[in-house]
Backbone as JSON Lines, residues from 0, in Angstrom:
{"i":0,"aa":"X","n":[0.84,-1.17,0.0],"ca":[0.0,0.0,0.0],"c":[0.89,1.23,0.0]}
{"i":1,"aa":"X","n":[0.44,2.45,-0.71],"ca":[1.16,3.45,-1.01],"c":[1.3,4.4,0.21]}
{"i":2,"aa":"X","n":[2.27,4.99,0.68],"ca":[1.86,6.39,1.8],"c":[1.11,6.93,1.69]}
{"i":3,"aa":"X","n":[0.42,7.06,0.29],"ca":[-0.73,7.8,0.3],"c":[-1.94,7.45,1.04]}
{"i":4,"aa":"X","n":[-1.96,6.5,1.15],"ca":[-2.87,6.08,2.05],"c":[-3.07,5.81,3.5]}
{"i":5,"aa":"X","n":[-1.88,6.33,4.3],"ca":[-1.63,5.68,5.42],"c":[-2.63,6.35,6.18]}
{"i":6,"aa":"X","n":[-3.34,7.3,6.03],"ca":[-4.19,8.14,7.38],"c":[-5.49,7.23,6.54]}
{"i":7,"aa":"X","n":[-6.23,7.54,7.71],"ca":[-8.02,6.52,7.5],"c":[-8.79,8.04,6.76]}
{"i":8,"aa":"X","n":[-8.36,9.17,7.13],"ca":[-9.19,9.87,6.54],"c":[-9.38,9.64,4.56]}
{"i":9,"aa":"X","n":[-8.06,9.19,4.16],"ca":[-7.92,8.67,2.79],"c":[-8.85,7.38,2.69]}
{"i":10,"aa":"X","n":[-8.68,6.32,3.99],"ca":[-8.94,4.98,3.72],"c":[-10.61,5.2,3.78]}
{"i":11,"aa":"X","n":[-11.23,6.59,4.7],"ca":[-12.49,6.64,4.73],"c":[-12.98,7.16,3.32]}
{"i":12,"aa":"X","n":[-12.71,7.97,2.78],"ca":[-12.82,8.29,1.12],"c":[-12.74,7.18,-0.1]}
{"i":13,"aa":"X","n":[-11.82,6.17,0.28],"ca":[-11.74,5.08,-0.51],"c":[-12.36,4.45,-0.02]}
{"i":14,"aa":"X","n":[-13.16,3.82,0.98],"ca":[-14.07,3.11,1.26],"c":[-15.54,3.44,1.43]}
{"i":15,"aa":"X","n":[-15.8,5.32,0.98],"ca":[-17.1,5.66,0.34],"c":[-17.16,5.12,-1.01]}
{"i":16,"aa":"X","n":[-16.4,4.63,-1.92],"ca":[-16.62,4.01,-3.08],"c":[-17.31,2.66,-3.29]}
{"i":17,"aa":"X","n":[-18.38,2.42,-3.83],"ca":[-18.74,1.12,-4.0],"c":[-17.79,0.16,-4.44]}
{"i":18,"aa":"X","n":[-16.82,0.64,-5.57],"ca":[-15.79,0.29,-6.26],"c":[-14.77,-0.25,-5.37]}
{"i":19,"aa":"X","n":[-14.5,-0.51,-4.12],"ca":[-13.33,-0.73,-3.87],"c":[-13.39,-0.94,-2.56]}
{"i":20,"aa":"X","n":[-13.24,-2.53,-2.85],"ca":[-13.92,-3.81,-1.83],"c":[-12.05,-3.88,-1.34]}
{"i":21,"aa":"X","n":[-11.37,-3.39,-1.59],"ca":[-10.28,-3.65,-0.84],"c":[-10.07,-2.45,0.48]}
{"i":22,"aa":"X","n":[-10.93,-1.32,0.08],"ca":[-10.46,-0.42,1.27],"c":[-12.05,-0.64,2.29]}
{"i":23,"aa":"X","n":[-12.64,-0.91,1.78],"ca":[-13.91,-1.79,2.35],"c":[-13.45,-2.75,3.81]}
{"i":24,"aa":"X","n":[-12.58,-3.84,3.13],"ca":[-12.18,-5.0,3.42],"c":[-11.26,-3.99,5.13]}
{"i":25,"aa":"X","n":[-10.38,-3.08,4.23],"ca":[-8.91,-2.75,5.61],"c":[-9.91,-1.74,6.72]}
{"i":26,"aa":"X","n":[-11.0,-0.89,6.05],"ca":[-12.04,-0.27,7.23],"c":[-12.46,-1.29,8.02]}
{"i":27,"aa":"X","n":[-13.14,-1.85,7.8],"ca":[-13.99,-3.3,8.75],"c":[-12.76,-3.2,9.77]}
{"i":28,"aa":"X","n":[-11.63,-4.31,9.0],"ca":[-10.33,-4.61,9.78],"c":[-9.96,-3.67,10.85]}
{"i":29,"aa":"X","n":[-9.99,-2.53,10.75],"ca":[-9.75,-1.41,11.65],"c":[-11.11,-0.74,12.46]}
{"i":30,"aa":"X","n":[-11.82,-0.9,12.66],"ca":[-13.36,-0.43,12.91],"c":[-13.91,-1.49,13.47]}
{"i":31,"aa":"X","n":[-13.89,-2.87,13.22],"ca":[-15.04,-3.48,13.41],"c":[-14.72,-4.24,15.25]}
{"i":32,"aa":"X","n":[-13.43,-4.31,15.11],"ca":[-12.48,-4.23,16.61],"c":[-13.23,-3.71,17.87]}
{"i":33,"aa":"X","n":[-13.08,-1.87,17.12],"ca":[-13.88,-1.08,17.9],"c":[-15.31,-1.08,18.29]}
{"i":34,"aa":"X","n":[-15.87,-1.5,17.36],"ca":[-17.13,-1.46,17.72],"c":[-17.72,-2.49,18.7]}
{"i":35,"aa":"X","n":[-16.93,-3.57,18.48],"ca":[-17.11,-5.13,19.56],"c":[-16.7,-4.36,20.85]}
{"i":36,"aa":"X","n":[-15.78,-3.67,21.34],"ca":[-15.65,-2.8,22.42],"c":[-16.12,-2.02,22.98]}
{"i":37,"aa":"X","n":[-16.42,-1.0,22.24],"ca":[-17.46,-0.21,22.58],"c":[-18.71,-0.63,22.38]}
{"i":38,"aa":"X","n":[-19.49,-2.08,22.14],"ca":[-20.86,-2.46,22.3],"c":[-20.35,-3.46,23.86]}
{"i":39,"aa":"X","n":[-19.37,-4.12,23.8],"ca":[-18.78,-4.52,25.46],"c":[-18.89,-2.72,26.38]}
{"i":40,"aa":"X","n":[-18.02,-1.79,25.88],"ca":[-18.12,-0.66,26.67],"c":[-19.93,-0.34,27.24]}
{"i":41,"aa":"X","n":[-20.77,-0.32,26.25],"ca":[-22.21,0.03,26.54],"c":[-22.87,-0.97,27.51]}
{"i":42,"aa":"X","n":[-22.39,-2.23,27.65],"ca":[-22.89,-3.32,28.13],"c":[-24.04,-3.96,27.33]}
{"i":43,"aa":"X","n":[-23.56,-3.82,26.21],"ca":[-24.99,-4.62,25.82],"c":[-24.86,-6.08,25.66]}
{"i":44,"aa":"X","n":[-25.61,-6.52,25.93],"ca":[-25.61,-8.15,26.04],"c":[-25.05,-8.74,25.3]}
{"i":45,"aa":"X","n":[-24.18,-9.96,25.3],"ca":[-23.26,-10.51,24.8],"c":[-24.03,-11.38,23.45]}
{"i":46,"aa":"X","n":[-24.67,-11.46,23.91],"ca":[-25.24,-12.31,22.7],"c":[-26.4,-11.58,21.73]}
{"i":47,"aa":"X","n":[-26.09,-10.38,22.01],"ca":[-25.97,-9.49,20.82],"c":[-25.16,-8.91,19.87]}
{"i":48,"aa":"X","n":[-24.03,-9.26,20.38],"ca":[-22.88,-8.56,19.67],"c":[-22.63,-9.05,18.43]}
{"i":49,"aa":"X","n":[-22.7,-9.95,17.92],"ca":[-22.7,-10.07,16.57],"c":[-23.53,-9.57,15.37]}
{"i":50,"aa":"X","n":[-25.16,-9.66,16.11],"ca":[-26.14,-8.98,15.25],"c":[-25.83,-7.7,14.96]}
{"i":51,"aa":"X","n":[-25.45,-7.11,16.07],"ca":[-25.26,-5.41,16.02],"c":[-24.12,-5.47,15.22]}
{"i":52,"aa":"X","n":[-22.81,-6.0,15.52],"ca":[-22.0,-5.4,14.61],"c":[-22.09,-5.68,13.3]}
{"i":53,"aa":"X","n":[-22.65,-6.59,12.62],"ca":[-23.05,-6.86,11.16],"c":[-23.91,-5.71,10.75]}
{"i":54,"aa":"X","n":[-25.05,-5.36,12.1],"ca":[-25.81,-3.92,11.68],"c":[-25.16,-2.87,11.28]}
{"i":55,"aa":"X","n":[-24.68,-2.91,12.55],"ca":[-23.64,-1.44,12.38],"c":[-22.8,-1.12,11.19]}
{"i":56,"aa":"X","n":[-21.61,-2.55,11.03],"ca":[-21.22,-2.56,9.53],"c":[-21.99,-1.8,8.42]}
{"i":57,"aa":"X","n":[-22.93,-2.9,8.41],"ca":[-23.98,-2.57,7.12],"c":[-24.64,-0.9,7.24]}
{"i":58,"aa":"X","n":[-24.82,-0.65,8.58],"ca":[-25.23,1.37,8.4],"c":[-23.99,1.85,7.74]}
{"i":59,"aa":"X","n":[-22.94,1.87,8.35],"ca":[-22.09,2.32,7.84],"c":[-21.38,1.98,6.64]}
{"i":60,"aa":"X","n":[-21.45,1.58,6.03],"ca":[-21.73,0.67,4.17],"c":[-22.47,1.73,3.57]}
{"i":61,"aa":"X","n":[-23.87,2.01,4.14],"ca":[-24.84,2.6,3.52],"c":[-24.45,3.52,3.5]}
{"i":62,"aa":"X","n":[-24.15,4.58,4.45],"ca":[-24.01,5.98,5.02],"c":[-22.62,6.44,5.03]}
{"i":63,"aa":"X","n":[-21.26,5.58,4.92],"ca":[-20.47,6.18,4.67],"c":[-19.77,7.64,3.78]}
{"i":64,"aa":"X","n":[-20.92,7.57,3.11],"ca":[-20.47,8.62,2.04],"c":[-21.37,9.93,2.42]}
{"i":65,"aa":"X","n":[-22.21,10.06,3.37],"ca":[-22.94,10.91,4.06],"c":[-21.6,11.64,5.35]}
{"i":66,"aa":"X","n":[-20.9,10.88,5.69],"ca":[-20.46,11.55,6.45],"c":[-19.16,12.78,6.14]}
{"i":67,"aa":"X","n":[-19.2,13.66,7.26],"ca":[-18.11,14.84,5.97],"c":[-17.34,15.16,7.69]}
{"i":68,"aa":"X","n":[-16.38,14.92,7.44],"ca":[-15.14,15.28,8.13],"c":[-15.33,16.79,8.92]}
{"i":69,"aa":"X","n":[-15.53,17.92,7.84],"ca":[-15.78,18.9,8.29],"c":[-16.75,19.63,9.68]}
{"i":70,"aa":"X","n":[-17.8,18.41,10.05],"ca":[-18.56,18.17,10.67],"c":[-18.21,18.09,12.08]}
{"i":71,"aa":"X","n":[-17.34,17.22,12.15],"ca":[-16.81,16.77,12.94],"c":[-15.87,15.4,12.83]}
{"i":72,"aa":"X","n":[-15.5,14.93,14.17],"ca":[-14.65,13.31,14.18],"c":[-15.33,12.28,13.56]}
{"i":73,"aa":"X","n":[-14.49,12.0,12.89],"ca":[-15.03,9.99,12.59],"c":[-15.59,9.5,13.64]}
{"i":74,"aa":"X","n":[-14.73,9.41,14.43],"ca":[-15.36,8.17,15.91],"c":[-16.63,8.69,16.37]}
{"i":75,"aa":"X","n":[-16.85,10.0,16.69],"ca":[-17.83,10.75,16.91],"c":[-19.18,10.51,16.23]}
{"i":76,"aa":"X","n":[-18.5,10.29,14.89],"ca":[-19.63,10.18,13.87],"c":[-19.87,8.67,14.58]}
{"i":77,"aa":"X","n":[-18.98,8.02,14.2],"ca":[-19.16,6.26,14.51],"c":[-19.77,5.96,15.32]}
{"i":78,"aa":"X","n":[-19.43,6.42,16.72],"ca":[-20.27,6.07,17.78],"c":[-21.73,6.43,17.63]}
{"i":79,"aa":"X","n":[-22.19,7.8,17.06],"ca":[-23.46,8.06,16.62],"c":[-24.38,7.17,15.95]}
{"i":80,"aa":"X","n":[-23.48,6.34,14.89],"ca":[-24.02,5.12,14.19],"c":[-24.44,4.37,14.86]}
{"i":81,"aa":"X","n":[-23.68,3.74,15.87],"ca":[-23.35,2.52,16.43],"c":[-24.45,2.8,17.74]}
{"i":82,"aa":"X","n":[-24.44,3.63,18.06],"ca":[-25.87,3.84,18.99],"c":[-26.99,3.72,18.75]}
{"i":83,"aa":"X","n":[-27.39,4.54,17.44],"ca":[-28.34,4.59,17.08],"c":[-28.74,3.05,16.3]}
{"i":84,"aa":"X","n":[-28.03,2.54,15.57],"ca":[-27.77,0.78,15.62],"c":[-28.32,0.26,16.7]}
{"i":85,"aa":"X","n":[-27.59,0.56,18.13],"ca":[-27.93,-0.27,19.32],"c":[-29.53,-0.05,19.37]}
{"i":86,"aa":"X","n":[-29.92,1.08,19.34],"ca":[-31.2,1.47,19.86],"c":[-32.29,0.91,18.94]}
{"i":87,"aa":"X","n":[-32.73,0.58,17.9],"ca":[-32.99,0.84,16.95],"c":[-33.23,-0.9,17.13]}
{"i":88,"aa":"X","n":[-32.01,-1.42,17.32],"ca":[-31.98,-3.18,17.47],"c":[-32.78,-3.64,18.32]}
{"i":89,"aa":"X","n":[-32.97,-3.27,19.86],"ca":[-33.35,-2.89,20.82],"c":[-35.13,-2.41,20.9]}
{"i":90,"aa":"X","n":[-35.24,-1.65,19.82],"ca":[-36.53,-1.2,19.58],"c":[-37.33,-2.47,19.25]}
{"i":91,"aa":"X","n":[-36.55,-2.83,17.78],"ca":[-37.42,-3.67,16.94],"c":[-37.12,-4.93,17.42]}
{"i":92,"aa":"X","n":[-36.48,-5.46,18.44],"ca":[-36.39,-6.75,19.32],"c":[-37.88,-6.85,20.25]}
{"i":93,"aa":"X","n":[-37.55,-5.56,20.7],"ca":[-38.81,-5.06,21.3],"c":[-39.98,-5.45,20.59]}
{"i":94,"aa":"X","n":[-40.56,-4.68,19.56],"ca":[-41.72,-4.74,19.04],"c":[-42.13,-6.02,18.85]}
{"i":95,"aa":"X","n":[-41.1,-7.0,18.59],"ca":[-41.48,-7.96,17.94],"c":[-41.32,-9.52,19.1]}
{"i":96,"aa":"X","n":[-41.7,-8.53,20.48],"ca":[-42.32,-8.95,21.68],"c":[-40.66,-10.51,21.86]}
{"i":97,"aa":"X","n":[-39.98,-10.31,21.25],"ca":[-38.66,-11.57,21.7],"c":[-37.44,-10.85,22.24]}
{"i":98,"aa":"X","n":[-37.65,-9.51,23.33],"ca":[-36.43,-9.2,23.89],"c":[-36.74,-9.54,25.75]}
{"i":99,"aa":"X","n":[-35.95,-10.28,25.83],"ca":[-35.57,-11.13,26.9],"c":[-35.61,-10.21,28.17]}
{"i":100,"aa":"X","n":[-35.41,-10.54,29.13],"ca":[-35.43,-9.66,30.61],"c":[-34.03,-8.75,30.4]}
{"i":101,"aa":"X","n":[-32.91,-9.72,30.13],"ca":[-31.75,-8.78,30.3],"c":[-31.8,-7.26,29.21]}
{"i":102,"aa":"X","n":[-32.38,-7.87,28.0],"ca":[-32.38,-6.73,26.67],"c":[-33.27,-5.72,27.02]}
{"i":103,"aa":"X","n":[-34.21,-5.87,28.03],"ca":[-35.2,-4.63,28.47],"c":[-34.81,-4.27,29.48]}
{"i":104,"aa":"X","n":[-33.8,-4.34,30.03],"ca":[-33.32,-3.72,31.25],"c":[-32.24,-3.2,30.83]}
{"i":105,"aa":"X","n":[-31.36,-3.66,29.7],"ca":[-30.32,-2.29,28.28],"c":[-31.33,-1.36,27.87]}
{"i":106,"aa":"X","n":[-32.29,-1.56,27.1],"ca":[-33.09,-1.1,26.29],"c":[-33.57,0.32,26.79]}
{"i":107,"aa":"X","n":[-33.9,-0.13,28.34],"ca":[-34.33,1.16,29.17],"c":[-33.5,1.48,30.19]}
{"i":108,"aa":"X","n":[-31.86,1.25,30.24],"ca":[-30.77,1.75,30.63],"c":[-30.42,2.86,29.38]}
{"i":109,"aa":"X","n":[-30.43,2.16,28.46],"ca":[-30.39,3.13,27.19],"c":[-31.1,3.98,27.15]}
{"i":110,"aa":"X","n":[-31.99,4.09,26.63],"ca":[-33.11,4.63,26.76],"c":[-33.22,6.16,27.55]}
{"i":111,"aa":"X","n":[-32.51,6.04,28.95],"ca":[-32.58,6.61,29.82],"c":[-31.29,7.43,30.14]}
{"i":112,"aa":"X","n":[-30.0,6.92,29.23],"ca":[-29.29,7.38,29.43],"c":[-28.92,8.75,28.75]}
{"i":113,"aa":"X","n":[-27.89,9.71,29.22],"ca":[-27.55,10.92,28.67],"c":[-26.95,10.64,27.62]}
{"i":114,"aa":"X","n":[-27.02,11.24,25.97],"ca":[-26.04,10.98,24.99],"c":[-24.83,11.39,25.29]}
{"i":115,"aa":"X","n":[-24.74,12.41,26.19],"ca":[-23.06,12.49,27.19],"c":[-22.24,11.68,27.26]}
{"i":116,"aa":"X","n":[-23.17,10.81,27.89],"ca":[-22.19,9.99,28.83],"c":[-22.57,8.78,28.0]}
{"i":117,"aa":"X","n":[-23.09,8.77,27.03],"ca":[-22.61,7.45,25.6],"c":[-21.36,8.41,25.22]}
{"i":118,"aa":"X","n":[-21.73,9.47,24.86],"ca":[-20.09,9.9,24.28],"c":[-19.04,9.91,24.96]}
{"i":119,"aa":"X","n":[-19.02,9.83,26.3],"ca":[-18.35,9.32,27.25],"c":[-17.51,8.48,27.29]}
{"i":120,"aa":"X","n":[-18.25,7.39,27.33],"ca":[-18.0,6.06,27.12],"c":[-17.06,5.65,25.89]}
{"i":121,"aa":"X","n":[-17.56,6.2,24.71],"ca":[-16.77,5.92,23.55],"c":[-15.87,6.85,23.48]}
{"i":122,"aa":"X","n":[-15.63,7.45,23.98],"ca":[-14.15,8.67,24.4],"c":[-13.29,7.76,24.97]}
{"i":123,"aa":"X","n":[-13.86,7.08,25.65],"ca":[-13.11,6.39,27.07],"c":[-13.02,4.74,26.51]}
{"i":124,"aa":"X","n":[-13.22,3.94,25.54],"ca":[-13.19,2.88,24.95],"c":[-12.31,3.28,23.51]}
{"i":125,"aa":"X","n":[-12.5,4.73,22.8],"ca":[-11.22,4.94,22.05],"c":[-10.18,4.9,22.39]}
{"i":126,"aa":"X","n":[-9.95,5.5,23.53],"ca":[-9.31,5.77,24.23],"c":[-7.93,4.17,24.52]}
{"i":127,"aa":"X","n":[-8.86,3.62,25.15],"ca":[-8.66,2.11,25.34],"c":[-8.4,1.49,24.1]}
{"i":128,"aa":"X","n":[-8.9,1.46,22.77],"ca":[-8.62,1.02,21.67],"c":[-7.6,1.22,21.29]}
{"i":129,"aa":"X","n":[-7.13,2.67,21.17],"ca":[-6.12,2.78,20.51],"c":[-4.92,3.2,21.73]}
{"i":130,"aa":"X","n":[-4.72,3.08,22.77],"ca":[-3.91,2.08,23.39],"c":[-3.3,0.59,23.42]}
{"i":131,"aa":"X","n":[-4.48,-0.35,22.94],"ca":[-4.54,-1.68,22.83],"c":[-3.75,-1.83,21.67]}
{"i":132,"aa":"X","n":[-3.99,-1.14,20.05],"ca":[-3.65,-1.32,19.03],"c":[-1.83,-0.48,19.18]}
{"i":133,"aa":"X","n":[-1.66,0.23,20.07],"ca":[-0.23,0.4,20.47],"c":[0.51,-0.41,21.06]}
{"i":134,"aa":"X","n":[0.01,-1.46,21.87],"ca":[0.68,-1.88,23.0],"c":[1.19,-3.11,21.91]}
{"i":135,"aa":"X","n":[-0.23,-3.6,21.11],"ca":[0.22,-4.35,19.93],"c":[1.42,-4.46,19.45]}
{"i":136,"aa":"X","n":[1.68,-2.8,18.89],"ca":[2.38,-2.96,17.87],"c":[3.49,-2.92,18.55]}
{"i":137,"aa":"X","n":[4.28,-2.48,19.86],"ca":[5.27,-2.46,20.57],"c":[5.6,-3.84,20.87]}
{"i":138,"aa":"X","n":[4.93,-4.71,20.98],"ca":[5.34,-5.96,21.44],"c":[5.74,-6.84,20.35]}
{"i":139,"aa":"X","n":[5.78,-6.1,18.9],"ca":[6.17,-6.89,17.53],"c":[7.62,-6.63,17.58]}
{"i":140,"aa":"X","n":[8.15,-5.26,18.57],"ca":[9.14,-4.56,17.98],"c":[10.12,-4.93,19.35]}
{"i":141,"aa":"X","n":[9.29,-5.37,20.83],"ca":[10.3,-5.43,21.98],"c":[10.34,-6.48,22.64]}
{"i":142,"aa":"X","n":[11.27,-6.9,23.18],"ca":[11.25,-8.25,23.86],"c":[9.79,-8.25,24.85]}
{"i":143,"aa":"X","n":[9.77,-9.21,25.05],"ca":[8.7,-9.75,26.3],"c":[9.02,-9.23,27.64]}
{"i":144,"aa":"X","n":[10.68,-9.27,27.54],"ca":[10.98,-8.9,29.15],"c":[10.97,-7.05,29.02]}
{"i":145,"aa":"X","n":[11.02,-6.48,27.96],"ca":[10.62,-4.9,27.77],"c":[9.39,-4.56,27.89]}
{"i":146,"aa":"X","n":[8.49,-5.58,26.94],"ca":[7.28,-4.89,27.15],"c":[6.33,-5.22,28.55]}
{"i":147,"aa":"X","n":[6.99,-6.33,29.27],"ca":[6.98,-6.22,30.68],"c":[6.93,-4.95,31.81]}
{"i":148,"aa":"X","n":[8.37,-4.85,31.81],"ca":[8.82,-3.52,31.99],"c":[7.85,-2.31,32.1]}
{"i":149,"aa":"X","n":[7.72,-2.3,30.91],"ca":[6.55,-0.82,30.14],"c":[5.14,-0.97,30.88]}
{"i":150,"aa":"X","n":[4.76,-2.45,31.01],"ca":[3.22,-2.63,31.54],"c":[3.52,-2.27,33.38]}
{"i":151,"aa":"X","n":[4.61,-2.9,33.76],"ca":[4.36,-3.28,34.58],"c":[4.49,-1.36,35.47]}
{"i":152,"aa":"X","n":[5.32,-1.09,34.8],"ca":[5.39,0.37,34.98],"c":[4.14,1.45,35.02]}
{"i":153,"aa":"X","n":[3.49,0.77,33.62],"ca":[2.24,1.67,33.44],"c":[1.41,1.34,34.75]}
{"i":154,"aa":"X","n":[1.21,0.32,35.19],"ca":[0.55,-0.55,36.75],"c":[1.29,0.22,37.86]}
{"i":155,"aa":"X","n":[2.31,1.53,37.98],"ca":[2.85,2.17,38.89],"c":[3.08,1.36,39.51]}
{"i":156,"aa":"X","n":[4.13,-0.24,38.88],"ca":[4.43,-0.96,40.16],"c":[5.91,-0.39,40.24]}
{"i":157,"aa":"X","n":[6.88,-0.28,40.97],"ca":[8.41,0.58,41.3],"c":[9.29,-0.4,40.8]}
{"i":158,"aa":"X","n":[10.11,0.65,40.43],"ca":[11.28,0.14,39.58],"c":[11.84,-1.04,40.09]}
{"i":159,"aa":"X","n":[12.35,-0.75,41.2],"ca":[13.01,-1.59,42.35],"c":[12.22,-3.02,42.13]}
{"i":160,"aa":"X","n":[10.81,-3.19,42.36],"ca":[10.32,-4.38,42.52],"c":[10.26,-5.04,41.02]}
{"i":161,"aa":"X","n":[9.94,-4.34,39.87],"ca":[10.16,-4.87,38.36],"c":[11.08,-5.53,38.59]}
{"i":162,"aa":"X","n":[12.61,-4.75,38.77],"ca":[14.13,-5.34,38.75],"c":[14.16,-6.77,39.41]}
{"i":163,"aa":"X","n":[13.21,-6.19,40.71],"ca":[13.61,-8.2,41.5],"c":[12.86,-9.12,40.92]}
{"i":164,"aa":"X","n":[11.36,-8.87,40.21],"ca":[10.76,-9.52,39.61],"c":[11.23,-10.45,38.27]}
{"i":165,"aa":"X","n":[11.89,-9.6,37.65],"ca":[11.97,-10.07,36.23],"c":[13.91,-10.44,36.59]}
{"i":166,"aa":"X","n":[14.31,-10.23,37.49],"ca":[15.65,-10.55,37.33],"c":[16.41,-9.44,37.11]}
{"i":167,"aa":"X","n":[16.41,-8.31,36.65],"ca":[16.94,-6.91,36.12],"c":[17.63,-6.22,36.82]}
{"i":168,"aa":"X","n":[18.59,-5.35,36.51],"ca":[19.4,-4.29,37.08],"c":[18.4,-3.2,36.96]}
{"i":169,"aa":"X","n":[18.36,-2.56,38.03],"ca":[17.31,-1.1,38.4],"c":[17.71,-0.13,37.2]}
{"i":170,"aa":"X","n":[18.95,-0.18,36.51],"ca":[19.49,0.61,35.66],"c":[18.39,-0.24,34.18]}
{"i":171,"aa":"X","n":[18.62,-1.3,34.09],"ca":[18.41,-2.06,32.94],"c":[16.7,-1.67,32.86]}
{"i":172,"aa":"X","n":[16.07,-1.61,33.72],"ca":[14.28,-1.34,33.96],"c":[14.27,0.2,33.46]}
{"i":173,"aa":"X","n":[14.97,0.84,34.06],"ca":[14.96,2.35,33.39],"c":[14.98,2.82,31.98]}
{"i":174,"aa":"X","n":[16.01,2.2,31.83],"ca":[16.55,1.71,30.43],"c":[15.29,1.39,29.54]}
{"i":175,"aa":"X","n":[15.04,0.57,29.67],"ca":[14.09,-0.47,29.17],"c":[12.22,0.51,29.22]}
{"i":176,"aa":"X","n":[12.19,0.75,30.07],"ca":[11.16,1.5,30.25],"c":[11.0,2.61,29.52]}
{"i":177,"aa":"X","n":[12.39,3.6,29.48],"ca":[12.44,4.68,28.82],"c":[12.27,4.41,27.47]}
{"i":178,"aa":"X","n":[13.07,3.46,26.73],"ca":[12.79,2.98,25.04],"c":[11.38,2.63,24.5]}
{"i":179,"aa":"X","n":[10.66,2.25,25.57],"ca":[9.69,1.45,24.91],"c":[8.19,2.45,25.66]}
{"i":180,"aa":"X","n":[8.49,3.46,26.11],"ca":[7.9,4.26,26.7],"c":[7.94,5.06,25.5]}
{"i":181,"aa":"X","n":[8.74,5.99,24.67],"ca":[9.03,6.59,24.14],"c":[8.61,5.68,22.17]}
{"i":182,"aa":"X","n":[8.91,4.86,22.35],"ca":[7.98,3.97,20.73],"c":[6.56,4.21,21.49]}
{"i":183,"aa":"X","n":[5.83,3.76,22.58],"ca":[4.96,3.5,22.65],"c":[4.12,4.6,22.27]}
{"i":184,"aa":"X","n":[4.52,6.22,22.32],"ca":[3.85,7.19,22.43],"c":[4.03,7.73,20.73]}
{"i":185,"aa":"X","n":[4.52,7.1,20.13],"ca":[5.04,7.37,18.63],"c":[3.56,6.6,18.14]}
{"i":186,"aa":"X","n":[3.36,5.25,18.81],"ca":[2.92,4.15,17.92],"c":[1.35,4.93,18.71]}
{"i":187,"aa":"X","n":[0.91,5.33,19.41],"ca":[-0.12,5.98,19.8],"c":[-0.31,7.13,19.02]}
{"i":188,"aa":"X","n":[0.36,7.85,18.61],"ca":[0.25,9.25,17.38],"c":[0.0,8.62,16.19]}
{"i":189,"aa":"X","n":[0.51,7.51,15.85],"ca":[0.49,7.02,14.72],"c":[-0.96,5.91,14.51]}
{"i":190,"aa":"X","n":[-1.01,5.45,15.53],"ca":[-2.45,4.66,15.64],"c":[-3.84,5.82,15.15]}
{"i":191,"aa":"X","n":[-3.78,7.37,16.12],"ca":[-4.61,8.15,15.95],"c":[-4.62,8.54,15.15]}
{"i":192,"aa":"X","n":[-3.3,8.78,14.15],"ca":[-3.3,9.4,12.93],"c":[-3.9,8.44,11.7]}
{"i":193,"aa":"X","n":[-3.62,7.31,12.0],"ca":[-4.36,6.4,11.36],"c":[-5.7,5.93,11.07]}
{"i":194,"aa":"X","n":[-6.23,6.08,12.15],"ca":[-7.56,5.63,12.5],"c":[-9.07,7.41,12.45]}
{"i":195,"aa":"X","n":[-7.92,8.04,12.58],"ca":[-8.71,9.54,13.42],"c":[-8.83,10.4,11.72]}
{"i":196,"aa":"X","n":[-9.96,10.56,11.64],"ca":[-10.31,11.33,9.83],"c":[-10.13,12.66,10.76]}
């Protein structure tokens, strides 16, 4: 794939095309992650999650080419989808008198809730996403006993105890922490720049 393409705001333009089931194919790949998370973030019942995200997919299939950057964020937009998806699923589960005790007790958690604090939530599950898709890519690039290090650090557990843990010189944890501290916050700019229209 060319540099030209490396930001999603390109990959979101090439995947408003009907024409081109390959940038189709790398959106899903990058998106569809999120959305299994942030429908875990909402709590909606587990054994919904597949229906919805095939929904959701498919809104956003339809409507992709409705959305305009200028507007505002992708995710912003996304989560808007993906709610209104939830709700909507939720409704017509409803109507059609087969939503279970747990789905009417989402339904009218939903229902009831502030769109705030859904945007909230998916602030706070991007958030988490594209952390996750960093921590990823650091662990392609650092030993096990580094990206140790880095977690165990991020867990504010002390240097001192890493070192006795893993075997390490207090110097070698510093070390180690600082390198992969410093990719990690690269591969987080680069995740957002990727993903963020």
């Amino acid at each position: 794939m060319s540099k030209d393409w490396n930001t999603k705001e390109s990959l979101i333009l090439r995947a408003k095309s009907a024409d081109d089931a390959q940038a189709w194919e790398e959106f899903v790949k990058y998106y569809e992650r999120f959305i299994f998370h942030l429908l875990h973030q909402m709590d909606v019942p587990s054994n919904d999650f597949d229906d919805l995200v095939q929904n959701v997919l498919l809104r956003l299939w339809k409507s992709l080419a409705s959305y305009d950057p200028g507007k505002g964020r992708f995710r912003t937009w996304l989560g808007v989808v993906v709610r209104n998806a939830v709700v909507d699923h939720f409704a017509e589960t409803r109507r059609r008198g087969k939503l279970m005790e747990q789905g009417q007790a989402f339904f009218q958690m939903l229902n009831e809730t502030p769109s705030s604090e859904i945007e909230q939530r998916i602030e706070s599950e991007w958030a988490r996403y594209v952390t996750d898709l960093a921590l990823e890519r650091i662990r392609k690039v650092f030993s096990r006993e580094a990206v140790a290090v880095f977690t165990m650090s991020l867990n504010e557990k002390p240097v001192k105890e890493i070192a006795e843990e893993l075997n390490l010189m207090v110097d070698s944890v510093y070390t180690l922490k600082s390198r992969v501290k410093a990719r990690f916050i690269r591969e987080v700019k680069a995740v957002m720049n990727e993903l963020e229209a």
